[in-house]
Structures are given as structure tokens and as C-alpha cells.
PAROKOL-931133 format. One line per 8 residues: their letters; for each residue x, y, z of C-alpha. Coordinates in Angstrom, 2 decimals. Example, Ala and Ser with C-alpha at 12.3 -4.5 7.8 and 13.67 -1.06 7.14 Angstrom:
REM PAROKOL-931133
AS	12.30:-4.50:7.80  13.67:-1.06:7.14 .
This chain:
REM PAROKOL-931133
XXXXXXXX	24.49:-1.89:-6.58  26.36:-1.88:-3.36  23.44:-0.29:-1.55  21.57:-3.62:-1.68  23.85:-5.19:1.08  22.14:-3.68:3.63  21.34:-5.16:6.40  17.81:-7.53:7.04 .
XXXXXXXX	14.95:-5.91:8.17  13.25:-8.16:10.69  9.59:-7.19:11.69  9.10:-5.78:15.34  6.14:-6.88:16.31  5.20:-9.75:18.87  3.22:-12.49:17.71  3.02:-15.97:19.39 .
XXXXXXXX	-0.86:-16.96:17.98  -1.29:-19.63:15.89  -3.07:-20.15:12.83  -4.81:-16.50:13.06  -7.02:-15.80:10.85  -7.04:-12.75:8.43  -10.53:-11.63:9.86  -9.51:-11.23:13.48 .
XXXXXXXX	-6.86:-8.70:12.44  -9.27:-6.11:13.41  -9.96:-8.04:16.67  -6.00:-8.14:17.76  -5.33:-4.75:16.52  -8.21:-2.99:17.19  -8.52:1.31:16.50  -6.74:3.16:19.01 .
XXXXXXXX	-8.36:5.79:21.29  -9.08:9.10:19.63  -9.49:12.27:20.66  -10.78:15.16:18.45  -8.15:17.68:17.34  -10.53:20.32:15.98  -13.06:21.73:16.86  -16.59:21.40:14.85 .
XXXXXXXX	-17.37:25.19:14.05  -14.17:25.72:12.24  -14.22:25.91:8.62  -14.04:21.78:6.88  -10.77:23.11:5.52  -9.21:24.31:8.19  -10.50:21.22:10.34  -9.22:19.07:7.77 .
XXXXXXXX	-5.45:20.60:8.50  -6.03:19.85:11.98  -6.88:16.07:11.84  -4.32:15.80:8.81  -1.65:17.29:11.10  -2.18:14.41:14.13  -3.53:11.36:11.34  -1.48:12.04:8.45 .
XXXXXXXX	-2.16:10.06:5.17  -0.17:6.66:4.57  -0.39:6.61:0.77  -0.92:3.20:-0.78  0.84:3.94:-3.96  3.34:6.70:-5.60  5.38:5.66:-8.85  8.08:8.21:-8.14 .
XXXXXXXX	10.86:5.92:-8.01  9.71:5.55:-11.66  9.50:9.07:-12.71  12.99:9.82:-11.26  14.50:7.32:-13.72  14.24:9.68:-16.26  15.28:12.95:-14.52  18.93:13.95:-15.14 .
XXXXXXXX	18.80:15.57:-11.64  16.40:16.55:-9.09  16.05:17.62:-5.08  13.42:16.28:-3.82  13.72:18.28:-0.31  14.21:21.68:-2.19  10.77:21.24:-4.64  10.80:19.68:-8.11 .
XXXXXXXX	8.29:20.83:-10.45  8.97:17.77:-13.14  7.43:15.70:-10.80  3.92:15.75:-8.55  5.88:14.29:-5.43  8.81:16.14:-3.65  9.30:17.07:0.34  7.39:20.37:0.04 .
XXXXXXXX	3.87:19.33:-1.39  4.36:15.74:1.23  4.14:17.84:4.09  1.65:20.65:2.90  -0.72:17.53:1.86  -0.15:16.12:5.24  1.57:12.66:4.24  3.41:10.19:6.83 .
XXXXXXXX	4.19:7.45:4.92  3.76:6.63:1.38  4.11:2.83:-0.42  6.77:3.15:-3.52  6.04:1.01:-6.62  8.39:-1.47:-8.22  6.01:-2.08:-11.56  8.13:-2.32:-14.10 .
XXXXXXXX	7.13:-0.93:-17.45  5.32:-3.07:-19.76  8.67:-3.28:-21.93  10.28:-5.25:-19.96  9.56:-8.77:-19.89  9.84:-11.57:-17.22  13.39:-12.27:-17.71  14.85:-9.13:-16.90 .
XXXXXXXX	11.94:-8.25:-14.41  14.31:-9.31:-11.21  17.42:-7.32:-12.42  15.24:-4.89:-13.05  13.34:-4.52:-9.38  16.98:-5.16:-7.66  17.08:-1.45:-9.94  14.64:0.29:-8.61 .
XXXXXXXX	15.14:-1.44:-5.16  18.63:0.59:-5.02  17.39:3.49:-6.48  14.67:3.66:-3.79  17.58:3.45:-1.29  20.11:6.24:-3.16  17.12:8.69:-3.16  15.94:8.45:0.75 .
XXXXXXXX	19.44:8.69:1.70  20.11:11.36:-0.08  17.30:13.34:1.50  17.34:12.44:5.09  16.01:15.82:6.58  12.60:14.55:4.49  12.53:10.75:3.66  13.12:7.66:5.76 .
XXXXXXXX	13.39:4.47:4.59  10.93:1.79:7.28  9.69:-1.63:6.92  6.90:-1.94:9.50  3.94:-0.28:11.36  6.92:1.00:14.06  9.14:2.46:11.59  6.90:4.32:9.96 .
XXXXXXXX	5.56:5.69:13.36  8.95:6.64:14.18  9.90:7.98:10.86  6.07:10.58:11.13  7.61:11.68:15.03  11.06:12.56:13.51  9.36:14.45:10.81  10.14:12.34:8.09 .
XXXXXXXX	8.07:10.55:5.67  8.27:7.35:5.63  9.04:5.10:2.47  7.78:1.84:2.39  9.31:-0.23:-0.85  6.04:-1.76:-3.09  4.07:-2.95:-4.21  6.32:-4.97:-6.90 .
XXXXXXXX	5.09:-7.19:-9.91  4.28:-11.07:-9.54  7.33:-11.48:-12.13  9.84:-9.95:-9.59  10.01:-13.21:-7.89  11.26:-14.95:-11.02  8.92:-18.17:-9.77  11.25:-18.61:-7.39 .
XXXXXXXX	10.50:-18.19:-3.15  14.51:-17.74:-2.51  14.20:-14.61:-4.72  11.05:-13.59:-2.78  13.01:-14.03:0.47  15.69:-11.92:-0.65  13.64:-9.22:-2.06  12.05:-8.97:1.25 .
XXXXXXXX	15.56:-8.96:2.92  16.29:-5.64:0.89  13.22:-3.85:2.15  10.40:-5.19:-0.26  6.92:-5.42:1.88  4.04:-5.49:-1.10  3.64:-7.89:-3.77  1.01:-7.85:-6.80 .
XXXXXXXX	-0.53:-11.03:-7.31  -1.41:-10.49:-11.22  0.89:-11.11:-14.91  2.63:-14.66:-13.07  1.73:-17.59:-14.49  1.04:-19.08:-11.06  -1.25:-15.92:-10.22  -3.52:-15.48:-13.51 .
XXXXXXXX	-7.45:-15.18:-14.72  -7.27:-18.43:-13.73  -6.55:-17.69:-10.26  -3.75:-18.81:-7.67  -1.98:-22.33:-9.00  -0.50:-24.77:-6.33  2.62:-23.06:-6.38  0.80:-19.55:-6.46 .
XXXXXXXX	-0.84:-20.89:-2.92  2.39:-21.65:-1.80  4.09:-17.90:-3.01  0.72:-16.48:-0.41  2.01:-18.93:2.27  5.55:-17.86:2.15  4.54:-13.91:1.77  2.42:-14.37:5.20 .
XXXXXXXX	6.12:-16.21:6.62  7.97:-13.16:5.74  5.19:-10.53:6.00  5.21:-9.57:2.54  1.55:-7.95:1.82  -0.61:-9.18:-0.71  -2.20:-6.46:-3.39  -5.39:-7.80:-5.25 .
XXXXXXXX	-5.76:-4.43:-7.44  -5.89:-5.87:-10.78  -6.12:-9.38:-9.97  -8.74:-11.44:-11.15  -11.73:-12.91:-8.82  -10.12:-16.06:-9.05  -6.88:-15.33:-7.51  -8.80:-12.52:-5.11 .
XXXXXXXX	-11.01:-15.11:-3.81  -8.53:-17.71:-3.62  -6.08:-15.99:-2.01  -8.63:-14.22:0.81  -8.56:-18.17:1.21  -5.36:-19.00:1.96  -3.62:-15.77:3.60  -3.95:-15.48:6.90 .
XXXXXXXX	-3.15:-12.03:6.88  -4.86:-8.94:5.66  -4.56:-7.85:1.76  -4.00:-4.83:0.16  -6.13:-3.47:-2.94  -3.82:-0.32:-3.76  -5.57:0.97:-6.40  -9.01:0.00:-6.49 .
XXXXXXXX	-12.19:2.15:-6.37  -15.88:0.70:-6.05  -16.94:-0.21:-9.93  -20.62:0.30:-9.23  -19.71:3.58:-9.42  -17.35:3.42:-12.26  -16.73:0.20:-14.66  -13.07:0.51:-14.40 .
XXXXXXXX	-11.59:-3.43:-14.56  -8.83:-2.79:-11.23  -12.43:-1.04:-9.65  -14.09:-3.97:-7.31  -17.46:-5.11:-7.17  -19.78:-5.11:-4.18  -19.13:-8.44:-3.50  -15.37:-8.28:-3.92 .
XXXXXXXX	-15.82:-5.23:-1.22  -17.40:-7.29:1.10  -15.35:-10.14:1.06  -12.66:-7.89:1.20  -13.64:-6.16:4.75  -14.99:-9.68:6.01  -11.36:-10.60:5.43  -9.80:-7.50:6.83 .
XXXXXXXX	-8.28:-6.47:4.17  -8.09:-2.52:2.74  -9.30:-1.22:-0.29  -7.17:1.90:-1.32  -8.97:4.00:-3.84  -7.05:5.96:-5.92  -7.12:9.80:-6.85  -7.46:9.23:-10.64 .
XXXXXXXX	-9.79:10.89:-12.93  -10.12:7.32:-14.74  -10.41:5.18:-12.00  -12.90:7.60:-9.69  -13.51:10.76:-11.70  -12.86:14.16:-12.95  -13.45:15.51:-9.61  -13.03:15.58:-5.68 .
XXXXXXXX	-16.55:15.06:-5.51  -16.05:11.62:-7.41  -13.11:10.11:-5.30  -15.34:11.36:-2.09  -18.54:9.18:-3.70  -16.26:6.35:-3.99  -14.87:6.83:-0.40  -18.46:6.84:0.87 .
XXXXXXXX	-18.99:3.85:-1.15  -16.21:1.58:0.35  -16.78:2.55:3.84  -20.67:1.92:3.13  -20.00:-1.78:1.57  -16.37:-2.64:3.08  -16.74:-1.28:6.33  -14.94:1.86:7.61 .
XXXXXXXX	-11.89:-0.21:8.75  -11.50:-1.27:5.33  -10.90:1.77:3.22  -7.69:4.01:2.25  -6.41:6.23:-0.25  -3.66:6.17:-2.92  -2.90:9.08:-4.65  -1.26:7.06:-7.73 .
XXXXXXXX	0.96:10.36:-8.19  3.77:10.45:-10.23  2.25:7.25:-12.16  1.71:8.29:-15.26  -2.14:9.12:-14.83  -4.36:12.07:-14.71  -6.17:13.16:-11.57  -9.22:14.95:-10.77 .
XXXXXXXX	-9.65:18.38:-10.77  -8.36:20.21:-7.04  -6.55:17.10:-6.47  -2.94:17.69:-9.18  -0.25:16.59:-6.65  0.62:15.21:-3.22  -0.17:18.53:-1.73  -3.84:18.15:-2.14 .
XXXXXXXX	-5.15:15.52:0.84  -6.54:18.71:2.91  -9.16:19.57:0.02  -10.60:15.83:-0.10  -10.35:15.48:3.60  -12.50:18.97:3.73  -15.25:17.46:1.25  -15.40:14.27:3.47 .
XXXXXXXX	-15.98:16.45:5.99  -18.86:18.50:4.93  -20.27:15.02:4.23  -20.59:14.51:7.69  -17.60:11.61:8.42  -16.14:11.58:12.04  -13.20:13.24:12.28  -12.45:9.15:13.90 .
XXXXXXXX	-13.27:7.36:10.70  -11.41:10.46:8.81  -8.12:9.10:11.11  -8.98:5.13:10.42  -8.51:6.26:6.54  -5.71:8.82:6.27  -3.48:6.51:8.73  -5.09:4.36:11.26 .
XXXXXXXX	-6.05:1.37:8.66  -2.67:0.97:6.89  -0.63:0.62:10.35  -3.43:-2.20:10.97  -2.26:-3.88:7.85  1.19:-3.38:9.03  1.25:-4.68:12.28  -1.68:-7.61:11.10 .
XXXXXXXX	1.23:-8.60:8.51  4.03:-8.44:11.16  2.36:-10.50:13.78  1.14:-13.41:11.24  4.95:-13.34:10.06  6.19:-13.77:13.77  3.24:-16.55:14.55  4.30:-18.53:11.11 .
XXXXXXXX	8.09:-18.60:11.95  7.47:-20.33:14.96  5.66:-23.58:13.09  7.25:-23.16:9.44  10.72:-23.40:8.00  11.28:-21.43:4.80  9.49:-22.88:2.06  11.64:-25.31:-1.02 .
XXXXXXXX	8.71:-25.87:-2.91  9.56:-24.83:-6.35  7.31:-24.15:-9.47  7.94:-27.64:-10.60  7.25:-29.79:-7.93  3.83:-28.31:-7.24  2.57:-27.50:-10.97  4.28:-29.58:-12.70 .
């Protein structure tokens, strides 16, 4: 696994504010300028290409890293049809940057869980360099930026499991040195239905140090509420849908959904038939739904391709983003708020994480603590 000696990946972005608080992300990075790209009496399809092609989608979750485990061979820049995710279909849906997940299989347990995310780690790694005219590996709101004008697609490793740490912050440090930016904060036993324990408190602090993002899908109020509490920068929900619509248990509440955009955090809503529906109609309700309750700087999408789940009708592979983008459309969003969701809002999470990183390395060594001390 010689390909996980490369070198750190320092954030880029300035910081120099102390004690910032999660809320004002929106404040310090507010939306940038926008201009429309399209104009009004085109067809919602055909505008939808045009707003994809300057705001592309940042996808908040893609378990291809997964799928390619079991593949014999593949080329990802030349199509492959054993998978819903390859070069083609990225840039026909339109997508800049997509987040790729380090969950681990239920098989394995918690004492092979770090071997087993240093795996996928360098497997992440052997597949982007192996397609460089189509993937780029980046670790921040700039790479990925850079990565979109080069006409790549940017890769962004996570989120990865709770157990990947091993209860241990020096694992979590070096996890992040290798390229890791998203961590799950459920199946730990210092992130549980009991919510965040002493030490768990202590993982968020370290994650804000390093700018490692927090994901709440699948977490329990507890440990959502908790760590909302403690973080000082924005969280993640990267596959999470609004459960007044649909009862699914990783689906948040109302309440959830407004603590979450009070806290500026981003609530990606996945493209699953279980999660939103058997239709683009469905995933467009629960967009409308998040933007209504969270705010429209708190809502993304996560396709959830390539993770083992079905997907609504229209909406089979990474291609797709132009058809939903068309329906939210003819709903009447601005093609503005249609450019917060596709990309705008994840870069704010980016650059929110990267400048609470910089601020907390000027007032806070790396953290000792160790699952003993604090719980004992």
C-alpha cells in the first residue's frame, strides 16, 4: 500500500477568527454573485444543461470505490456498464465533484475496520490515477474548483465509518493526512443512541482541528444535537431526505431540519426510491421540502449511486442530474438557488471546514485525550 505515503494535504484557506461559530459560516462565506446562464423561454431541459454546465453538481455520496472491489477490470474513462458511475455518464449528468464512501460492509467488524479503510483509502488513490484525463483527487473547496476548470471531476475521499478511527485521534489524524475529509458519527461506542460521550466530544473537537466534516445521516438526535453543540463548523447529512415526507429512520425531522440550517449545516437528500421515492417527482418534493424548512443554503443532493440501492424512475445513473434539475425548474426555483444546490452549498461546507481548521490550529495543539481518560 505504497500509495498511502503520499504527501499531507494541508487546507488552503485563510482563517485567523477565533472561536467561530458554525452559524456564521454563511455570514463569512456568503453566495457568490450570479449571473443567469439561460435564458427563461428555453425548454426546463435544455435550461437545466445550461446552469448544470456553469454550477455543476458536487455529489455528497457515491459507493464506487465499493463496487470496483469486486470488478476484475474496468475503465472508468472509456464507460463501464457494471457500474452506474464512470467518466461518460459524470460529465453528461453535469458532475464536478463527487464525495467517495469508505463504509465498510457490515461484515467486517471494528477490528479490522482501520486496515480495512487504509484499503479503500489506496484503492481510491490507484483508480484516480489511473484515469487522470477524468478524475482528480482534491481535499478542499480550491481543489475541487481547480479540478471542475481542468475538466476533471473531482474526488473527495468520505465519508468513512465512526470505527475507522479505531477510538483513537492519532489514527484520525493520519487518516486525514491520506486524504480523508468526512467522518460518520454513528456504530462507535463514543457516538451511539445515546449520543456523543466525553471522548466522542473530543473526536468533534479534533475533526474541526483538522477539518474533517461531520455527517449526521444516520445518527441519532442525541449525537445530532450534541454535536450541532460542540462543532464549530458546519455538518454534513449525506444521505438524508425530509421524513415528513417519508418515515425512512436516516430521513430528518422538521426540527432536525431546522436546527440543521440554524447551524449551517447541509442536508444532502439522496436519489433513492427508498429514501425519497419511486420517482423524480418524489426527490423534487423532498428538495422543496428542505429548502422550505432548512433554508435554501442548506440543501444538496447525493445520488447514493453505485451503493447498492435502487433509484427512482428517470433518475438510473450519474447521468441523470439534468432531468431533476428540469423538474425543479418547472417548479419555479431560481436558476440562483438551482446553483446554491448543485455546487454553491458544498464549497461553503468546504471552505467553512477549512477556515475553522486554520482558526483552531492557532489556539490548540493536537489532541492526547484517549478513550480512557475521558470515559473511563
Amino acid at each position: 500500500m505504497a500509495d498511502l505515503q503520499d504527501d499531507l494535504h494541508p487546507g488552503t484557506e485563510a482563517a485567523g477568527l477565533d472561536d467561530l461559530p458554525a452559524s456564521s459560516a454563511a455570514e463569512v462565506f456568503p453566495p457568490e454573485p450570479y449571473a443567469p446562464v439561460s435564458d427563461p423561454g428555453d425548454e426546463p431541459l435544455t435550461r437545466a444543461h445550461a446552469v448544470l454546465a456553469a454550477h455543476p453538481v458536487a455529489d455528497g455520496y457515491n459507493g464506487l470505490a465499493g463496487a470496483l472491489r469486486h470488478l476484475p477490470w474496468y475503465d472508468l474513462e472509456l464507460g463501464e456498464s457494471a457500474v452506474d458511475t464512470d467518466v461518460p455518464r459524470l460529465r453528461a449528468g453535469h458532475v464536478g465533484a463527487l464525495f467517495w464512501s469508505l463504509h465498510l460492509p457490515d461484515a467486517v467488524d471494528a477490528d479490522r475496520a482501520v486496515g480495512a479503510t487504509l484499503e479503500q483509502l489506496d484503492l481510491i488513490k490507484t483508480v484516480v490515477r489511473a484515469h487522470p484525463e477524468g478524475l482528480r483527487l482534491a481535499h478542499d473547496a480550491g481543489e475541487a474548483i481547480d479540478a471542475r476548470n481542468c475538466g476533471r471531476v473531482a474526488v473527495l475521499p468520505g465519508p468513512a465509518g465512526a470505527t475507522a478511527i479505531g477510538d483513537c485521534l492519532g489514527i484520525l489524524r493520519s487518516l486525514h493526512a491520506l486524504g480523508l475529509r468526512v467522518l460518520t458519527l454513528t456504530g462507535a461506542r463514543w457516538a451511539s443512541e445515546a449520543g456523543l460521550t466525553r471522548f466522542g466530544e473530543e473526536v468533534v473537537r479534533e475533526m474541526n482541528r483538522l477539518g474533517v466534516i461531520a455527517d449526521l445521516s444516520g445518527a441519532s438526535v442525541e449525537t445530532v444535537r450534541r454535536t450541532f453543540a460542540v462543532s464549530k463548523a458546519p455538518a454534513l447529512c449525506t444521505r438524508s431526505a425530509a421524513r415528513a415526507l417519508r418515515p425512512h429512520p436516516a430521513n430528518l425531522p422538521d426540527d432536525l431540519l431546522v436546527e440543521l440550517g440554524a447551524a449551517g449545516g447541509l442536508c444532502m437528500v439522496p436519489l433513492t426510491a427508498e429514501q425519497t421515492g419511486p420517482t423524480v417527482r418524489d426527490v423534487a418534493d423532498h428538495l422543496d421540502h428542505v429548502r422550505s424548512v432548512a433554508g435554501p443554503l442548506s440543501v444538496g443532493l447525493s445520488g447514493t449511486y453505485d451503493a447498492g440501492t435502487a433509484h427512482p424512475l428517470e433518475l438510473g445513473d450519474a447521468s441523470c442530474y439534468p432531468r431533476l434539475i428540469a423538474e425543479l425548474l418547472r417548479r419555479g426555483w431560481d436558476e440562483a438557488d438551482v446553483a446554491m444546490l448543485t455546487w454553491g452549498n458544498v464549497q461553503r461546507v468546504l471552505r467553512g471546514a477549512a477556515f475553522t481548521a486554520r482558526a483552531a490550529q492557532l489556539r490548540r495543539q493536537p489532541s492526547t485525550a484517549t478513550i480512557a481518560d475521558l470515559d473511563g
